[in-house]
C-alpha positions in Angstrom: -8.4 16.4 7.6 -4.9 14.3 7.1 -5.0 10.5 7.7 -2.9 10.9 10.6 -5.5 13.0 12.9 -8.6 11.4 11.2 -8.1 8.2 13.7 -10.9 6.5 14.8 -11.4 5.5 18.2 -11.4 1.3 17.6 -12.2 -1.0 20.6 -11.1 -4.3 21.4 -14.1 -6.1 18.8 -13.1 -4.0 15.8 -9.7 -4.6 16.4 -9.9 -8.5 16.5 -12.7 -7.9 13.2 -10.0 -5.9 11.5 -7.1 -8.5 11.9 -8.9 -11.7 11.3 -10.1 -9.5 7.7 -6.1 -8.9 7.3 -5.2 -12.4 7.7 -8.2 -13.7 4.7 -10.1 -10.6 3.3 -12.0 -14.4 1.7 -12.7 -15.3 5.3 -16.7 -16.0 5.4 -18.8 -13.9 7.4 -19.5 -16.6 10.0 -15.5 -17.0 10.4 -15.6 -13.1 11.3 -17.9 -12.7 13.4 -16.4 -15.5 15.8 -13.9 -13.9 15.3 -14.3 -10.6 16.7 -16.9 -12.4 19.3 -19.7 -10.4 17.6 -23.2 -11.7 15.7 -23.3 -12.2 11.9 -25.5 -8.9 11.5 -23.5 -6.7 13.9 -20.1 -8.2 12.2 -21.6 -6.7 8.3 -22.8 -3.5 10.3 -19.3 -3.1 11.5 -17.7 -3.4 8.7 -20.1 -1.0 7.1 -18.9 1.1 9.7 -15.4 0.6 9.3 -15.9 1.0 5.3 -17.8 4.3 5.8 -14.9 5.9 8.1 -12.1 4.8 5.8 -10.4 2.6 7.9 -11.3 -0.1 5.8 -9.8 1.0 2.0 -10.2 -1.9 0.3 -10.4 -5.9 0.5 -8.3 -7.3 -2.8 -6.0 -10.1 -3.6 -1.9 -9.5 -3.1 -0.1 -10.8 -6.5 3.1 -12.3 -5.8 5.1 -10.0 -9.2 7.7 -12.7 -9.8 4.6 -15.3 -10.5 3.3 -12.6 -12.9 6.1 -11.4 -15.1 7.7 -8.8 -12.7 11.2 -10.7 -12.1 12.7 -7.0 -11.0 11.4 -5.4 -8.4 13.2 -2.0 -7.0 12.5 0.8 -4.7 13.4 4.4 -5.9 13.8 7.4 -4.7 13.7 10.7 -6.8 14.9 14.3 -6.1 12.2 16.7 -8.2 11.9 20.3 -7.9 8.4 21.7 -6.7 7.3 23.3 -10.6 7.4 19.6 -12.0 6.0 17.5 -8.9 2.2 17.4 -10.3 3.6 16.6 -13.8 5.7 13.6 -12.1 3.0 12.4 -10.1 0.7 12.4 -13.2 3.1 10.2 -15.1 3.9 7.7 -12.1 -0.2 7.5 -11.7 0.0 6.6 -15.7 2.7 3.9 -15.0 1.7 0.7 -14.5 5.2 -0.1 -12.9 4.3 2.2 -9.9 3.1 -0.2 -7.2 3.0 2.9 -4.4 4.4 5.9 -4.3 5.0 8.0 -1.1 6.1 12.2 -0.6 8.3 12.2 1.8 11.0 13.8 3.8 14.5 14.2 3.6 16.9 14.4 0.2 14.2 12.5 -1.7 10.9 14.1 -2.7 9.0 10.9 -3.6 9.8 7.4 -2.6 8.4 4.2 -4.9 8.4 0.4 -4.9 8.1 -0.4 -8.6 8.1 -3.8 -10.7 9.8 -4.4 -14.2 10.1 -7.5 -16.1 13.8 -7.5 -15.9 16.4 -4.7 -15.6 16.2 -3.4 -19.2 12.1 -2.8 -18.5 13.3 -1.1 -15.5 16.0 1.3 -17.4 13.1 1.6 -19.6 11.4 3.3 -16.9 13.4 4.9 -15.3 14.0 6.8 -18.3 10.8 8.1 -18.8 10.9 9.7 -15.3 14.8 11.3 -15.2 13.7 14.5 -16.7 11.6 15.3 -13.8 14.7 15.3 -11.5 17.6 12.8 -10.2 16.7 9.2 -8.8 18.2 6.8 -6.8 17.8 3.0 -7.3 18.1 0.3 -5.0 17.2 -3.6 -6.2 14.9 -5.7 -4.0 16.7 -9.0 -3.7 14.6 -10.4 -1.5 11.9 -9.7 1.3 12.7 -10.9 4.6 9.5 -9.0 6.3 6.7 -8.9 3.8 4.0 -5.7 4.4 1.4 -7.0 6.9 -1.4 -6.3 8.6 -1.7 -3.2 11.0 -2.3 -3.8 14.7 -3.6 -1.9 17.6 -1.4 1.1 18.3 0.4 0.7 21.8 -0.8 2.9 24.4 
């Protein structure tokens, strides 16, 4: 079953559980639970819950690159024909520089947002994955909307 048609019906409680978790995955329990106007116990049973379906994937800290090391960060896009996809993928999952990678549609077969120390780390690397097929390269400069927390579909 895809991710898309795997959704799980979510009421109004799990909802408000599920954003205040967004905002601080550190937020105590107690913090939660007022939160989603639910009891400590039925809060962690939610959660369990939500862990168990896999609408929770994971609670982890967000590094900011440029604080780490990573001053370049890029999205690309590469162009690889079907009998060297699983090669490519195997190398991106090797690469440490591979923050996400997504298959998509259109004239890329892969889209990825990727982090190098500076641009000659990111020739580096984009040199070990221009035999699998042609890429396109654009720079982050900045990031007016950072990725944030999903909210309850309209409708």
């Amino acid at each position: 079953m895809t991710e898309s048609n795997a959704a799980m019906r979510l009421d109004d409680k799990a909802w408000r559980l599920l954003q205040a978790l967004q905002a601080d995955g550190r937020a105590p329990l107690k913090a939660l639970a007022a939160a989603a106007g639910l009891s400590v116990p039925a809060t962690v049973d939610r959660l369990e819950r939500l862990q168990a379906a896999g609408v929770i994937r994971s609670i982890g800290a967000e590094l900011a690159p440029a604080r780490v090391g990573y001053g370049v960060q890029a999205v690309v896009g590469i162009t690889a024909p079907q009998p060297g996809k699983q090669r490519l993928l195997d190398t991106l999952q090797q690469s440490p520089e591979v923050l996400e990678c997504h298959h998509v549609a259109g004239a890329d077969s892969y889209l990825m947002t990727v982090v190098a120390r500076d641009l000659a780390d990111l020739e580096r690397f984009l040199g070990t994955i221009n035999g699998y097929g042609e890429t396109r390269t654009s720079i982050v400069f900045s990031t007016p909307i950072p990725r944030r927390g999903l909210k309850p579909p309209a409708g």
